[in-house]
N, C-alpha and C positions, 0 to 999 in steps of 0.2 A: 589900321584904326581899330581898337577897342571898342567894342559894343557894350557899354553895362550890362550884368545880369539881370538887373531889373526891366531895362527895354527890350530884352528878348524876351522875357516872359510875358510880357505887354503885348508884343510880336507874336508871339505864340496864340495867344492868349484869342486877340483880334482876329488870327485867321482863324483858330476855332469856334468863336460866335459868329464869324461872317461865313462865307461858302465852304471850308474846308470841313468842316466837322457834317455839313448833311450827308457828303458819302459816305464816313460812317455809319452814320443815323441810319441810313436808307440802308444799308448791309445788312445792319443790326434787325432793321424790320425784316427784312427780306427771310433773316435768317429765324427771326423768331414765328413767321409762317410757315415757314418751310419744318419746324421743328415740331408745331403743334399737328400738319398736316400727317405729318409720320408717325407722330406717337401720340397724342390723343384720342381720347376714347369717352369722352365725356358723355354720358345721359343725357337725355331731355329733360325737364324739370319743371317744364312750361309748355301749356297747352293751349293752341288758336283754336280756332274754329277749323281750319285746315292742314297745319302742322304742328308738329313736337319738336321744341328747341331746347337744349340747352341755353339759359337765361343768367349770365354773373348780379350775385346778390344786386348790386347799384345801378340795374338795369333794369326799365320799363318799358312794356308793351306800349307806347301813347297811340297809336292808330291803325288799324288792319283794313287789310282786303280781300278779296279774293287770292292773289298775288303778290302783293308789296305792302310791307309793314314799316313802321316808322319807328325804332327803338329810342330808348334815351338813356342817358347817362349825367347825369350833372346839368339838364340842360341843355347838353348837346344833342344833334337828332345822329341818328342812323338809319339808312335807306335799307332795307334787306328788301330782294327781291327774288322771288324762289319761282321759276320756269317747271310746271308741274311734267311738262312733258319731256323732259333732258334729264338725263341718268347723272349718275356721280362722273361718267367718264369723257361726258361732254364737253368740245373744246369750243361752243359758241359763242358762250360770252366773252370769252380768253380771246377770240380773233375777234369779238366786236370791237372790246379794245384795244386789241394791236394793233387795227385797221386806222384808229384814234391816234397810235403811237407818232407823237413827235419826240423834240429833243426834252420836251418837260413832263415827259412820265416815263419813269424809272420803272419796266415791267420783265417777272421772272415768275417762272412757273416749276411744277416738282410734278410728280408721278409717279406713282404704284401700280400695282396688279386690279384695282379697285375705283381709285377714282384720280382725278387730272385737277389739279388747284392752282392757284395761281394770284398774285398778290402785283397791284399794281398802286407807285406814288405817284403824283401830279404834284407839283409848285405850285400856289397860285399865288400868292404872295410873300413879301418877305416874313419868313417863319411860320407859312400860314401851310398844310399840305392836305389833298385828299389823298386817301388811304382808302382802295380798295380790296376784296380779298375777296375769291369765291373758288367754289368747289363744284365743278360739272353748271347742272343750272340753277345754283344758285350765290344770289353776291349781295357782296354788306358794304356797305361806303359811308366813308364820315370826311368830316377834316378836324384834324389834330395840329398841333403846334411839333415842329422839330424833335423835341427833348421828347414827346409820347408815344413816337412813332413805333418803337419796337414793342411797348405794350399795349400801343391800340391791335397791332399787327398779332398778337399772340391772339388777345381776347377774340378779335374777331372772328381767326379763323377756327378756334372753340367752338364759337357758336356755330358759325357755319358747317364744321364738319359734322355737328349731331344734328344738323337737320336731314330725316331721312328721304331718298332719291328711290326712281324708279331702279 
């Protein structure tokens, strides 16, 4: 039997917007944390009352604490939570959430001479994903849609790796 070209690409097509294309997505993030982790160096640019961050222009401060800030973007929140007492090379958030780890979060970590990071996805709904990313004790969580995943994953860990650690 022939298959038109037109219902394979139909076929193609369907399993790219249904579950075949998140393991790319989720690589793609994986790898665009892993990328920023290595080789960025970004400034702070932005100053709390407690830390210097690094802040991307369409990003705002909406709420601080002592310890956990609430960023935004469009509307969307961001959770940053900065552990004053855990160095860059700290693995405790990293096994809080492995400890977490089921079959719906996608989690991968990198390492230097300097600090331990680690980027973690969660499914929660169809197209819907949290996107965590931190570095020693500290970590940034949103949720993104599928198609954002590897530039929320970039920016994030931007910000996160210019926040300075013990």
């Amino acid at each position: 039997m022939i298959i038109p070209k037109s219902i394979r690409i139909l076929c193609v097509a369907a399993c790219v917007t249904t579950g075949c294309s998140y393991e790319d997505h989720s690589n793609k993030a994986k790898e665009a944390a892993e990328t920023v982790f290595f080789d960025a160096s970004l400034k702070p640019d932005y100053q709390t009352e407690t830390i210097k961050l690094y802040l991307p222009e369409d990003f705002i401060v909406a709420e601080e604490s002592e310890n956990n800030f609430i960023l935004e973007k469009s509307g969307n929140p961001y959770i940053l939570f900065v552990n004053p007492h855990e160095n860059r090379k700290s693995r405790t958030l990293y096994e809080t959430v492995k400890q977490l780890n089921n079959k719906d979060i996608d989690l991968a970590n990198f390492e230097d001479r300097e600090s331990f990071g680690f980027i973690a996805i969660r499914d929660l709904d169809e197209k819907k994903y949290e996107v965590s990313v931190g570095i020693g004790g500290v970590k940034l969580t949103t949720e993104t849609s599928e198609k954002n995943l590897s530039d929320e994953a970039a920016q994030m860990m931007a910000i996160v790796d210019s926040i300075a650690q013990k």
